[in-house]
C-alpha positions in Angstrom: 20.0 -2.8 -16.6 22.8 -3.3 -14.9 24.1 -0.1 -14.4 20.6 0.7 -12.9 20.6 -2.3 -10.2 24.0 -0.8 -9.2 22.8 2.1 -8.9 20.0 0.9 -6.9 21.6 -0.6 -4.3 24.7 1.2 -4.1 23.5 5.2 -4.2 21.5 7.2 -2.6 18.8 8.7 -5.5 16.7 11.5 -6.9 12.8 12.1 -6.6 10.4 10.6 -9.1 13.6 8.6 -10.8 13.3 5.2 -11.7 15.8 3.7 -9.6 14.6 5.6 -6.9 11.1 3.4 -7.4 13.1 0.3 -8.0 14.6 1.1 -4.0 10.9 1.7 -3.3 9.8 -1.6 -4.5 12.4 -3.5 -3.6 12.3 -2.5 0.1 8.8 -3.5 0.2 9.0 -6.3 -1.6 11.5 -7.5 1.1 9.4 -6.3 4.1 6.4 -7.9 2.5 8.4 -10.8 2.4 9.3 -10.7 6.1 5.4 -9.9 7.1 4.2 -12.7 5.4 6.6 -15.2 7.3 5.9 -14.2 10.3 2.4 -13.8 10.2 2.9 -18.1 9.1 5.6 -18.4 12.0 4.0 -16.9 15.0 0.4 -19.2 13.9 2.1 -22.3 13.5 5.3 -22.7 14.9 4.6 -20.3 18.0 0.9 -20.9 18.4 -0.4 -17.1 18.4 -2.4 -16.5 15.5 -5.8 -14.7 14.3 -6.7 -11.5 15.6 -5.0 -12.3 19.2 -1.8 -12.0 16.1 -3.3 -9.1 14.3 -3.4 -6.8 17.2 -0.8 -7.4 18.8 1.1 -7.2 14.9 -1.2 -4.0 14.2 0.2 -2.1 17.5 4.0 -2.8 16.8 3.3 -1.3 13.0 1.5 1.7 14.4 4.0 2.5 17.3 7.3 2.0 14.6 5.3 4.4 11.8 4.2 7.2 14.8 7.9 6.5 16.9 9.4 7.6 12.8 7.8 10.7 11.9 7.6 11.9 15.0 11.9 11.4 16.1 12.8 12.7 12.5 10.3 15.3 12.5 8.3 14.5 9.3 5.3 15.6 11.0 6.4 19.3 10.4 4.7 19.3 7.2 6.0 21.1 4.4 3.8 23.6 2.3 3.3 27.0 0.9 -0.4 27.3 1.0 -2.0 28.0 4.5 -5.7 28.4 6.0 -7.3 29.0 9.0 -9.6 26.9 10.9 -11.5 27.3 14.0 -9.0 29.9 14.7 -5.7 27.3 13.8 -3.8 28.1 10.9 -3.0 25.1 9.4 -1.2 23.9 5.9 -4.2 23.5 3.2 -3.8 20.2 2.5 -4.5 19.5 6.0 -8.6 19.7 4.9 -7.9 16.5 2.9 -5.0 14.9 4.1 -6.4 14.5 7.9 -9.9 12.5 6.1 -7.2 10.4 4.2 -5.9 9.4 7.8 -9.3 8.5 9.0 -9.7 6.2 5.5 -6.9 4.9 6.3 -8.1 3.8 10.7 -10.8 2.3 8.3 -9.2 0.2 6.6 -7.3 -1.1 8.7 -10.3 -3.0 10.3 -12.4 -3.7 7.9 -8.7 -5.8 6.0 -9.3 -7.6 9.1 -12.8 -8.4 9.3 -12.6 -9.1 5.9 -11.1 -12.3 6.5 -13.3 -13.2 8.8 -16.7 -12.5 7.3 -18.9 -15.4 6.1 -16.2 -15.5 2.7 -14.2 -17.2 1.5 -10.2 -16.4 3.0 -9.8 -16.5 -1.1 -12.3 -14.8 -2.4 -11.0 -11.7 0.2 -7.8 -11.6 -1.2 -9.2 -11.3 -4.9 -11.6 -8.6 -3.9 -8.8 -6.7 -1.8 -6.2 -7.1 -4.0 -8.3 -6.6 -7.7 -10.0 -3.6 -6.1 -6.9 -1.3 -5.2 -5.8 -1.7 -9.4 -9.6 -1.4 -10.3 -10.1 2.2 -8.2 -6.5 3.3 -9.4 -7.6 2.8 -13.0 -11.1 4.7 -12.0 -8.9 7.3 -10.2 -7.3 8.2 -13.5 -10.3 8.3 -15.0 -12.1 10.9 -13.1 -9.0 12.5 -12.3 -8.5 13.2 -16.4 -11.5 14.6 -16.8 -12.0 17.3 -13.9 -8.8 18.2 -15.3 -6.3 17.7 -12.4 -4.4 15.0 -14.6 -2.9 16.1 -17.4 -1.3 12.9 -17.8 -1.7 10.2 -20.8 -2.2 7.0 -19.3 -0.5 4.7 -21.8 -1.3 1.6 -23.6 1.3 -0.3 -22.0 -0.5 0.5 -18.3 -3.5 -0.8 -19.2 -2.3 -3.8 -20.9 -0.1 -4.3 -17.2 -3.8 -3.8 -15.8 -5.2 -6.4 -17.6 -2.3 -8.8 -16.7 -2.7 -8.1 -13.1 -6.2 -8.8 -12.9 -5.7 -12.0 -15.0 -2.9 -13.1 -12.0 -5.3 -12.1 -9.2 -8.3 -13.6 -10.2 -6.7 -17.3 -11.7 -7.9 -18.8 -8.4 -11.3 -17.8 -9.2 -11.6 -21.2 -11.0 -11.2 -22.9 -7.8 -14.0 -21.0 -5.8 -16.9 -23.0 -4.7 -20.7 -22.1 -5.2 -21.0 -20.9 -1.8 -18.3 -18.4 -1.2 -20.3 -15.5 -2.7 -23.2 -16.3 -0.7 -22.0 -12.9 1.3 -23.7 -10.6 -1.0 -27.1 -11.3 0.9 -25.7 -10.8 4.2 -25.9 -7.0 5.1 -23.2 -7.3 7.6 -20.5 -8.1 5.3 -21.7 -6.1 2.7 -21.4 -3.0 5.2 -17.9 -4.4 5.7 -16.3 -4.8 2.2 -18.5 -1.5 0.7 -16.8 0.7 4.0 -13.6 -0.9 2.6 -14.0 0.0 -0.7 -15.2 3.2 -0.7 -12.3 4.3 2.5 -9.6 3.1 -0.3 -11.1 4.6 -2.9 -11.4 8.2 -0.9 -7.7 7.5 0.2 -6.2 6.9 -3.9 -8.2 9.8 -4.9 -6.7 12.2 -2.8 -2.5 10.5 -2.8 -3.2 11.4 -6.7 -5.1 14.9 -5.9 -2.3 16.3 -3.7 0.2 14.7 -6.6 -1.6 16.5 -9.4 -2.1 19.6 -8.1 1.5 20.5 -7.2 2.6 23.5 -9.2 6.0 22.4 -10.9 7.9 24.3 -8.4 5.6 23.2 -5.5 6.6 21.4 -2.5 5.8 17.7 -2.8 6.3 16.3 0.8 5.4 13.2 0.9 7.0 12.1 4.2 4.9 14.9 5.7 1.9 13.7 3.8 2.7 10.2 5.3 3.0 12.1 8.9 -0.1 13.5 9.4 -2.0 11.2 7.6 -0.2 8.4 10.0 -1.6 10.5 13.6 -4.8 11.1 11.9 -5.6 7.3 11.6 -3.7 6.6 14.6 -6.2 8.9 16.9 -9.0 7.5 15.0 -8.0 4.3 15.4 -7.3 4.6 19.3 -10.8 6.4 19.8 -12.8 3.5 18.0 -10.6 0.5 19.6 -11.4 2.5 22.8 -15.0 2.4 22.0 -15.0 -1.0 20.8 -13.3 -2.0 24.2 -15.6 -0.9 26.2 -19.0 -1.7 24.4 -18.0 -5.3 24.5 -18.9 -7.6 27.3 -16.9 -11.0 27.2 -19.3 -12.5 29.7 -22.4 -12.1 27.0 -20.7 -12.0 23.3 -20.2 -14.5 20.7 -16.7 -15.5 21.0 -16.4 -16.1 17.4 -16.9 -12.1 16.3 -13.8 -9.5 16.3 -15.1 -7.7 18.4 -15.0 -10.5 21.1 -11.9 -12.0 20.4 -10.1 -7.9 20.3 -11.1 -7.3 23.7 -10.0 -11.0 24.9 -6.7 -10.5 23.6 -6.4 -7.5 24.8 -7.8 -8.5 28.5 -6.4 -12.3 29.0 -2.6 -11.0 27.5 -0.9 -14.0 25.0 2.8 -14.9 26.7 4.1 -13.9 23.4 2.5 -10.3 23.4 6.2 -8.6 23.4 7.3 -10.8 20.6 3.6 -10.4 19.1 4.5 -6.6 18.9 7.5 -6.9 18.0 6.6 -8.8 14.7 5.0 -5.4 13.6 8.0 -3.7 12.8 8.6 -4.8 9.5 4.6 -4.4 9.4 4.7 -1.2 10.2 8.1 -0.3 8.2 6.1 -1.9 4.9 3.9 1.1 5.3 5.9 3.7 4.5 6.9 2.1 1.3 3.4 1.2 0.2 2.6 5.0 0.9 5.3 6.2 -1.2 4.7 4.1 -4.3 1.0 5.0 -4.3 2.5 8.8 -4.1 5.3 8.1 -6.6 6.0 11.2 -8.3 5.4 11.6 -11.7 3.0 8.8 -12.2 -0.3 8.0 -12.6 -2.4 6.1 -10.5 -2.9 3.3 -12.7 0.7 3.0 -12.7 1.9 3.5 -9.0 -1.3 0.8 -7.7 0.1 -1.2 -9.9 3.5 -1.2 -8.8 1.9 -1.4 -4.8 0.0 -4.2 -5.7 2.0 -6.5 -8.1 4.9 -5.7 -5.7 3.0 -7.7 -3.0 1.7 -10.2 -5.7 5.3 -11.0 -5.9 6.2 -11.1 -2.3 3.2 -13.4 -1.2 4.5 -16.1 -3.8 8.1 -15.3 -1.9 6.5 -15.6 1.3 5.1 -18.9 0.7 8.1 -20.2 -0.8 10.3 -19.7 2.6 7.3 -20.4 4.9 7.6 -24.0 2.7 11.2 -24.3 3.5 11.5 -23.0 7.0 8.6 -24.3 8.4 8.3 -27.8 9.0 4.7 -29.9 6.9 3.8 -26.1 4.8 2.0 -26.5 1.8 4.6 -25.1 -1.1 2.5 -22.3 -3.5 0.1 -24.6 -6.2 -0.1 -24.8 -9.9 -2.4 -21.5 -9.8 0.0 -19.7 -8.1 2.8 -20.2 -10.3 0.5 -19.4 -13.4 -0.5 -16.4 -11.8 2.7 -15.5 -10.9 3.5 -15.8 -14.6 0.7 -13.6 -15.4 2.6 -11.2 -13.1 5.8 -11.2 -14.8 4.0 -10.5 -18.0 2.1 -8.0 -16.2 5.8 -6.0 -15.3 7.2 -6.1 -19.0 4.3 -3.7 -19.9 5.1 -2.1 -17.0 8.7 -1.9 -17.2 8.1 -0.2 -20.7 5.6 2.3 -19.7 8.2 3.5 -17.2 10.8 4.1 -19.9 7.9 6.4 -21.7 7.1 7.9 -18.4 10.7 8.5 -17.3 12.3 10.1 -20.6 8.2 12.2 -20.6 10.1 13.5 -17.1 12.6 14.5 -18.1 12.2 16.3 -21.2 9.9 18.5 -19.4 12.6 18.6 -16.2 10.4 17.1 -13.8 13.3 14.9 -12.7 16.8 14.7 -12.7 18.3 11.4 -14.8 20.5 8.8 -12.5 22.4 7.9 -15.7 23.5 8.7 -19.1 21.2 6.0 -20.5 18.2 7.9 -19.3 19.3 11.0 -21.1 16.1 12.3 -22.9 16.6 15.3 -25.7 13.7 17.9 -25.0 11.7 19.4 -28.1 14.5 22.3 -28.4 17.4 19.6 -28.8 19.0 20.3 -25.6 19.6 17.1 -23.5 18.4 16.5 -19.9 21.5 15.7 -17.9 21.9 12.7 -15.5 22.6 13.6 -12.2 26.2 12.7 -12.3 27.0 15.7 -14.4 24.9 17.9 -12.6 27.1 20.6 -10.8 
């Protein structure tokens, strides 16, 4: 274990290894971390909070993600298989990897409105959260039997599933008759099913462009990132455009987004250059959550999991230094802590269905080994060497 930390902070890594998820994970965890804190900060030390915070927070991620792969290039996506379009030729995985940009403007909204539908702040966070490990379980699923994954999902996984769902749902004991009185309101039903089904599109095809890669295939996932990143980001720019302009702040409810995006966008906050620059680590967060969902190697059961407990972990963080830096903030409750319990339980199973996975890797040469503890002998007796005694 040690060896592994050490190499985890101190080296620079191979594809689909485990350190190289542990640097993953723990570079989200910490920009989760961050996010979380000042999402806390800016609403109640600084006074700018709600969705006057979430757009200006939401334009500082999407101008640090677009600034990134367009300076180092990663929009010069990487593949071996081209088509033509309308007269363009264009990579294949273009024909599914643009939609997964437009899933992705999606959800970035409805996350949003989710929070401010007639639910429960709560009961959102279960649904988002429970929903990403549900669908990547259901990924797996369907993906198994059309015969793109060839993959076992193992015991331990679904055991970490089970975990997971037990530490995201604890604080369903403490929901109140009324917050599920949403289902009969077509609005908000229109909201979470649009969420849902865009996350469900956009897990389906990180895992399709995973599982189809020939074994000596290109598997760019930075360029994936890239052009799925502009994609949403036109999308994006063409609905808030639309959404701009169809609103009239003279006539509409201030209490609806739509309302409250134009306002903030029209009557500019004092702390609209701080505002945006609170995205950053936002925006920086992205990448990492991208490239755990896409972690090479491993099934979607396994990477959502990873995503999602990752930021299980960090929100308990999060609330922990909000508590100590911010002056009358509530510390996490009892639930929390059982549920972060749940968590750590939920890892262990994890933690030994990535051994499986890893020594599976490398026996077929899939991945190169960081160390000599992760030397795995392949069926013929030979040993898969760790990278340090690779010439």
């Amino acid at each position: 274990m040690l060896k592994t930390l050490h190499t985890v902070f101190t080296q620079k890594t191979h594809e689909g290894t485990t350190e190289r998820l542990l640097q993953y994970s723990f570079a989200y965890f910490g920009l989760y971390v961050i996010t979380g804190f000042l999402a806390k900060y800016f609403a109640k030390t600084l006074g700018m909070g709600g969705n006057t915070y979430t757009v200006y927070n939401t334009i500082g991620g999407m101008l640090i993600c677009n600034l990134v792969v367009i300076i180092w290039g990663w929009y010069k996506f990487k593949s071996t298989d081209y088509t033509t379009v309308m007269g363009i030729r264009m990579p294949r995985e273009f024909l599914y990897i643009i939609p997964s940009g437009v899933c992705t403007a999606v959800i970035i909204p409805t996350t949003t409105l989710m929070y401010v539908l007639p639910i429960s702040v709560m009961v959102a966070m279960i649904i988002m959260r429970a929903s990403v490990i549900i669908i990547s379980r259901i990924i797996d699923a369907i993906q198994i039997k059309q015969g793109v994954l060839h993959k076992t999902v193992y015991w331990e996984e679904n055991v970490a599933v089970v975990f997971a769902l037990i530490a995201v749902s604890i604080k369903m004991i403490y929901v109140k008759p009324g917050d599920f009185d949403f289902i009969h309101n077509v609005a908000a039903m229109t909201i979470l099913g649009a969420y849902l089904t865009a996350y469900s599109i956009r897990i389906y095809i990180f895992n399709y462009y995973k599982n189809t890669r020939k074994k000596d295939a290109i598997y760019d996932t930075k360029g994936f990132f890239a052009v799925e990143q502009i994609a949403s980001t036109v999308a994006i720019l063409i609905a808030a455009t639309l959404l701009f302009y169809s609103v009239d702040l003279g006539v509409a409810d201030p209490k609806t987004f739509g309302f409250q995006f134009k306002d903030s966008l029209v009557n500019t906050p004092a702390l609209w250059k701080e505002g945006i620059m609170s995205g950053l680590p936002f925006g920086a967060a992205a990448f990492f959550s991208v490239f755990l969902f896409m972690f090479k190697g491993r099934t979607a059961t396994f990477a959502g999991l990873v995503n999602r407990v990752t930021s299980l972990v960090a929100g308990t963080v999060a609330t922990l230094v909000v508590w100590w830096l911010i002056a009358n903030q509530k510390p996490p409750a009892m639930e929390d802590w059982f549920g972060l319990a749940a968590i750590f339980v939920a890892i262990y199973f994890m933690g030994k269905a990535e051994q499986k996975r890893a020594c599976e890797l490398a026996k077929a040469h899939e991945i190169v080994p960081e160390a000599d503890d992760e030397i795995c002998h392949t069926d013929n007796g030979a040993a898969a060497a760790p990278a340090n005694e690779q010439k």
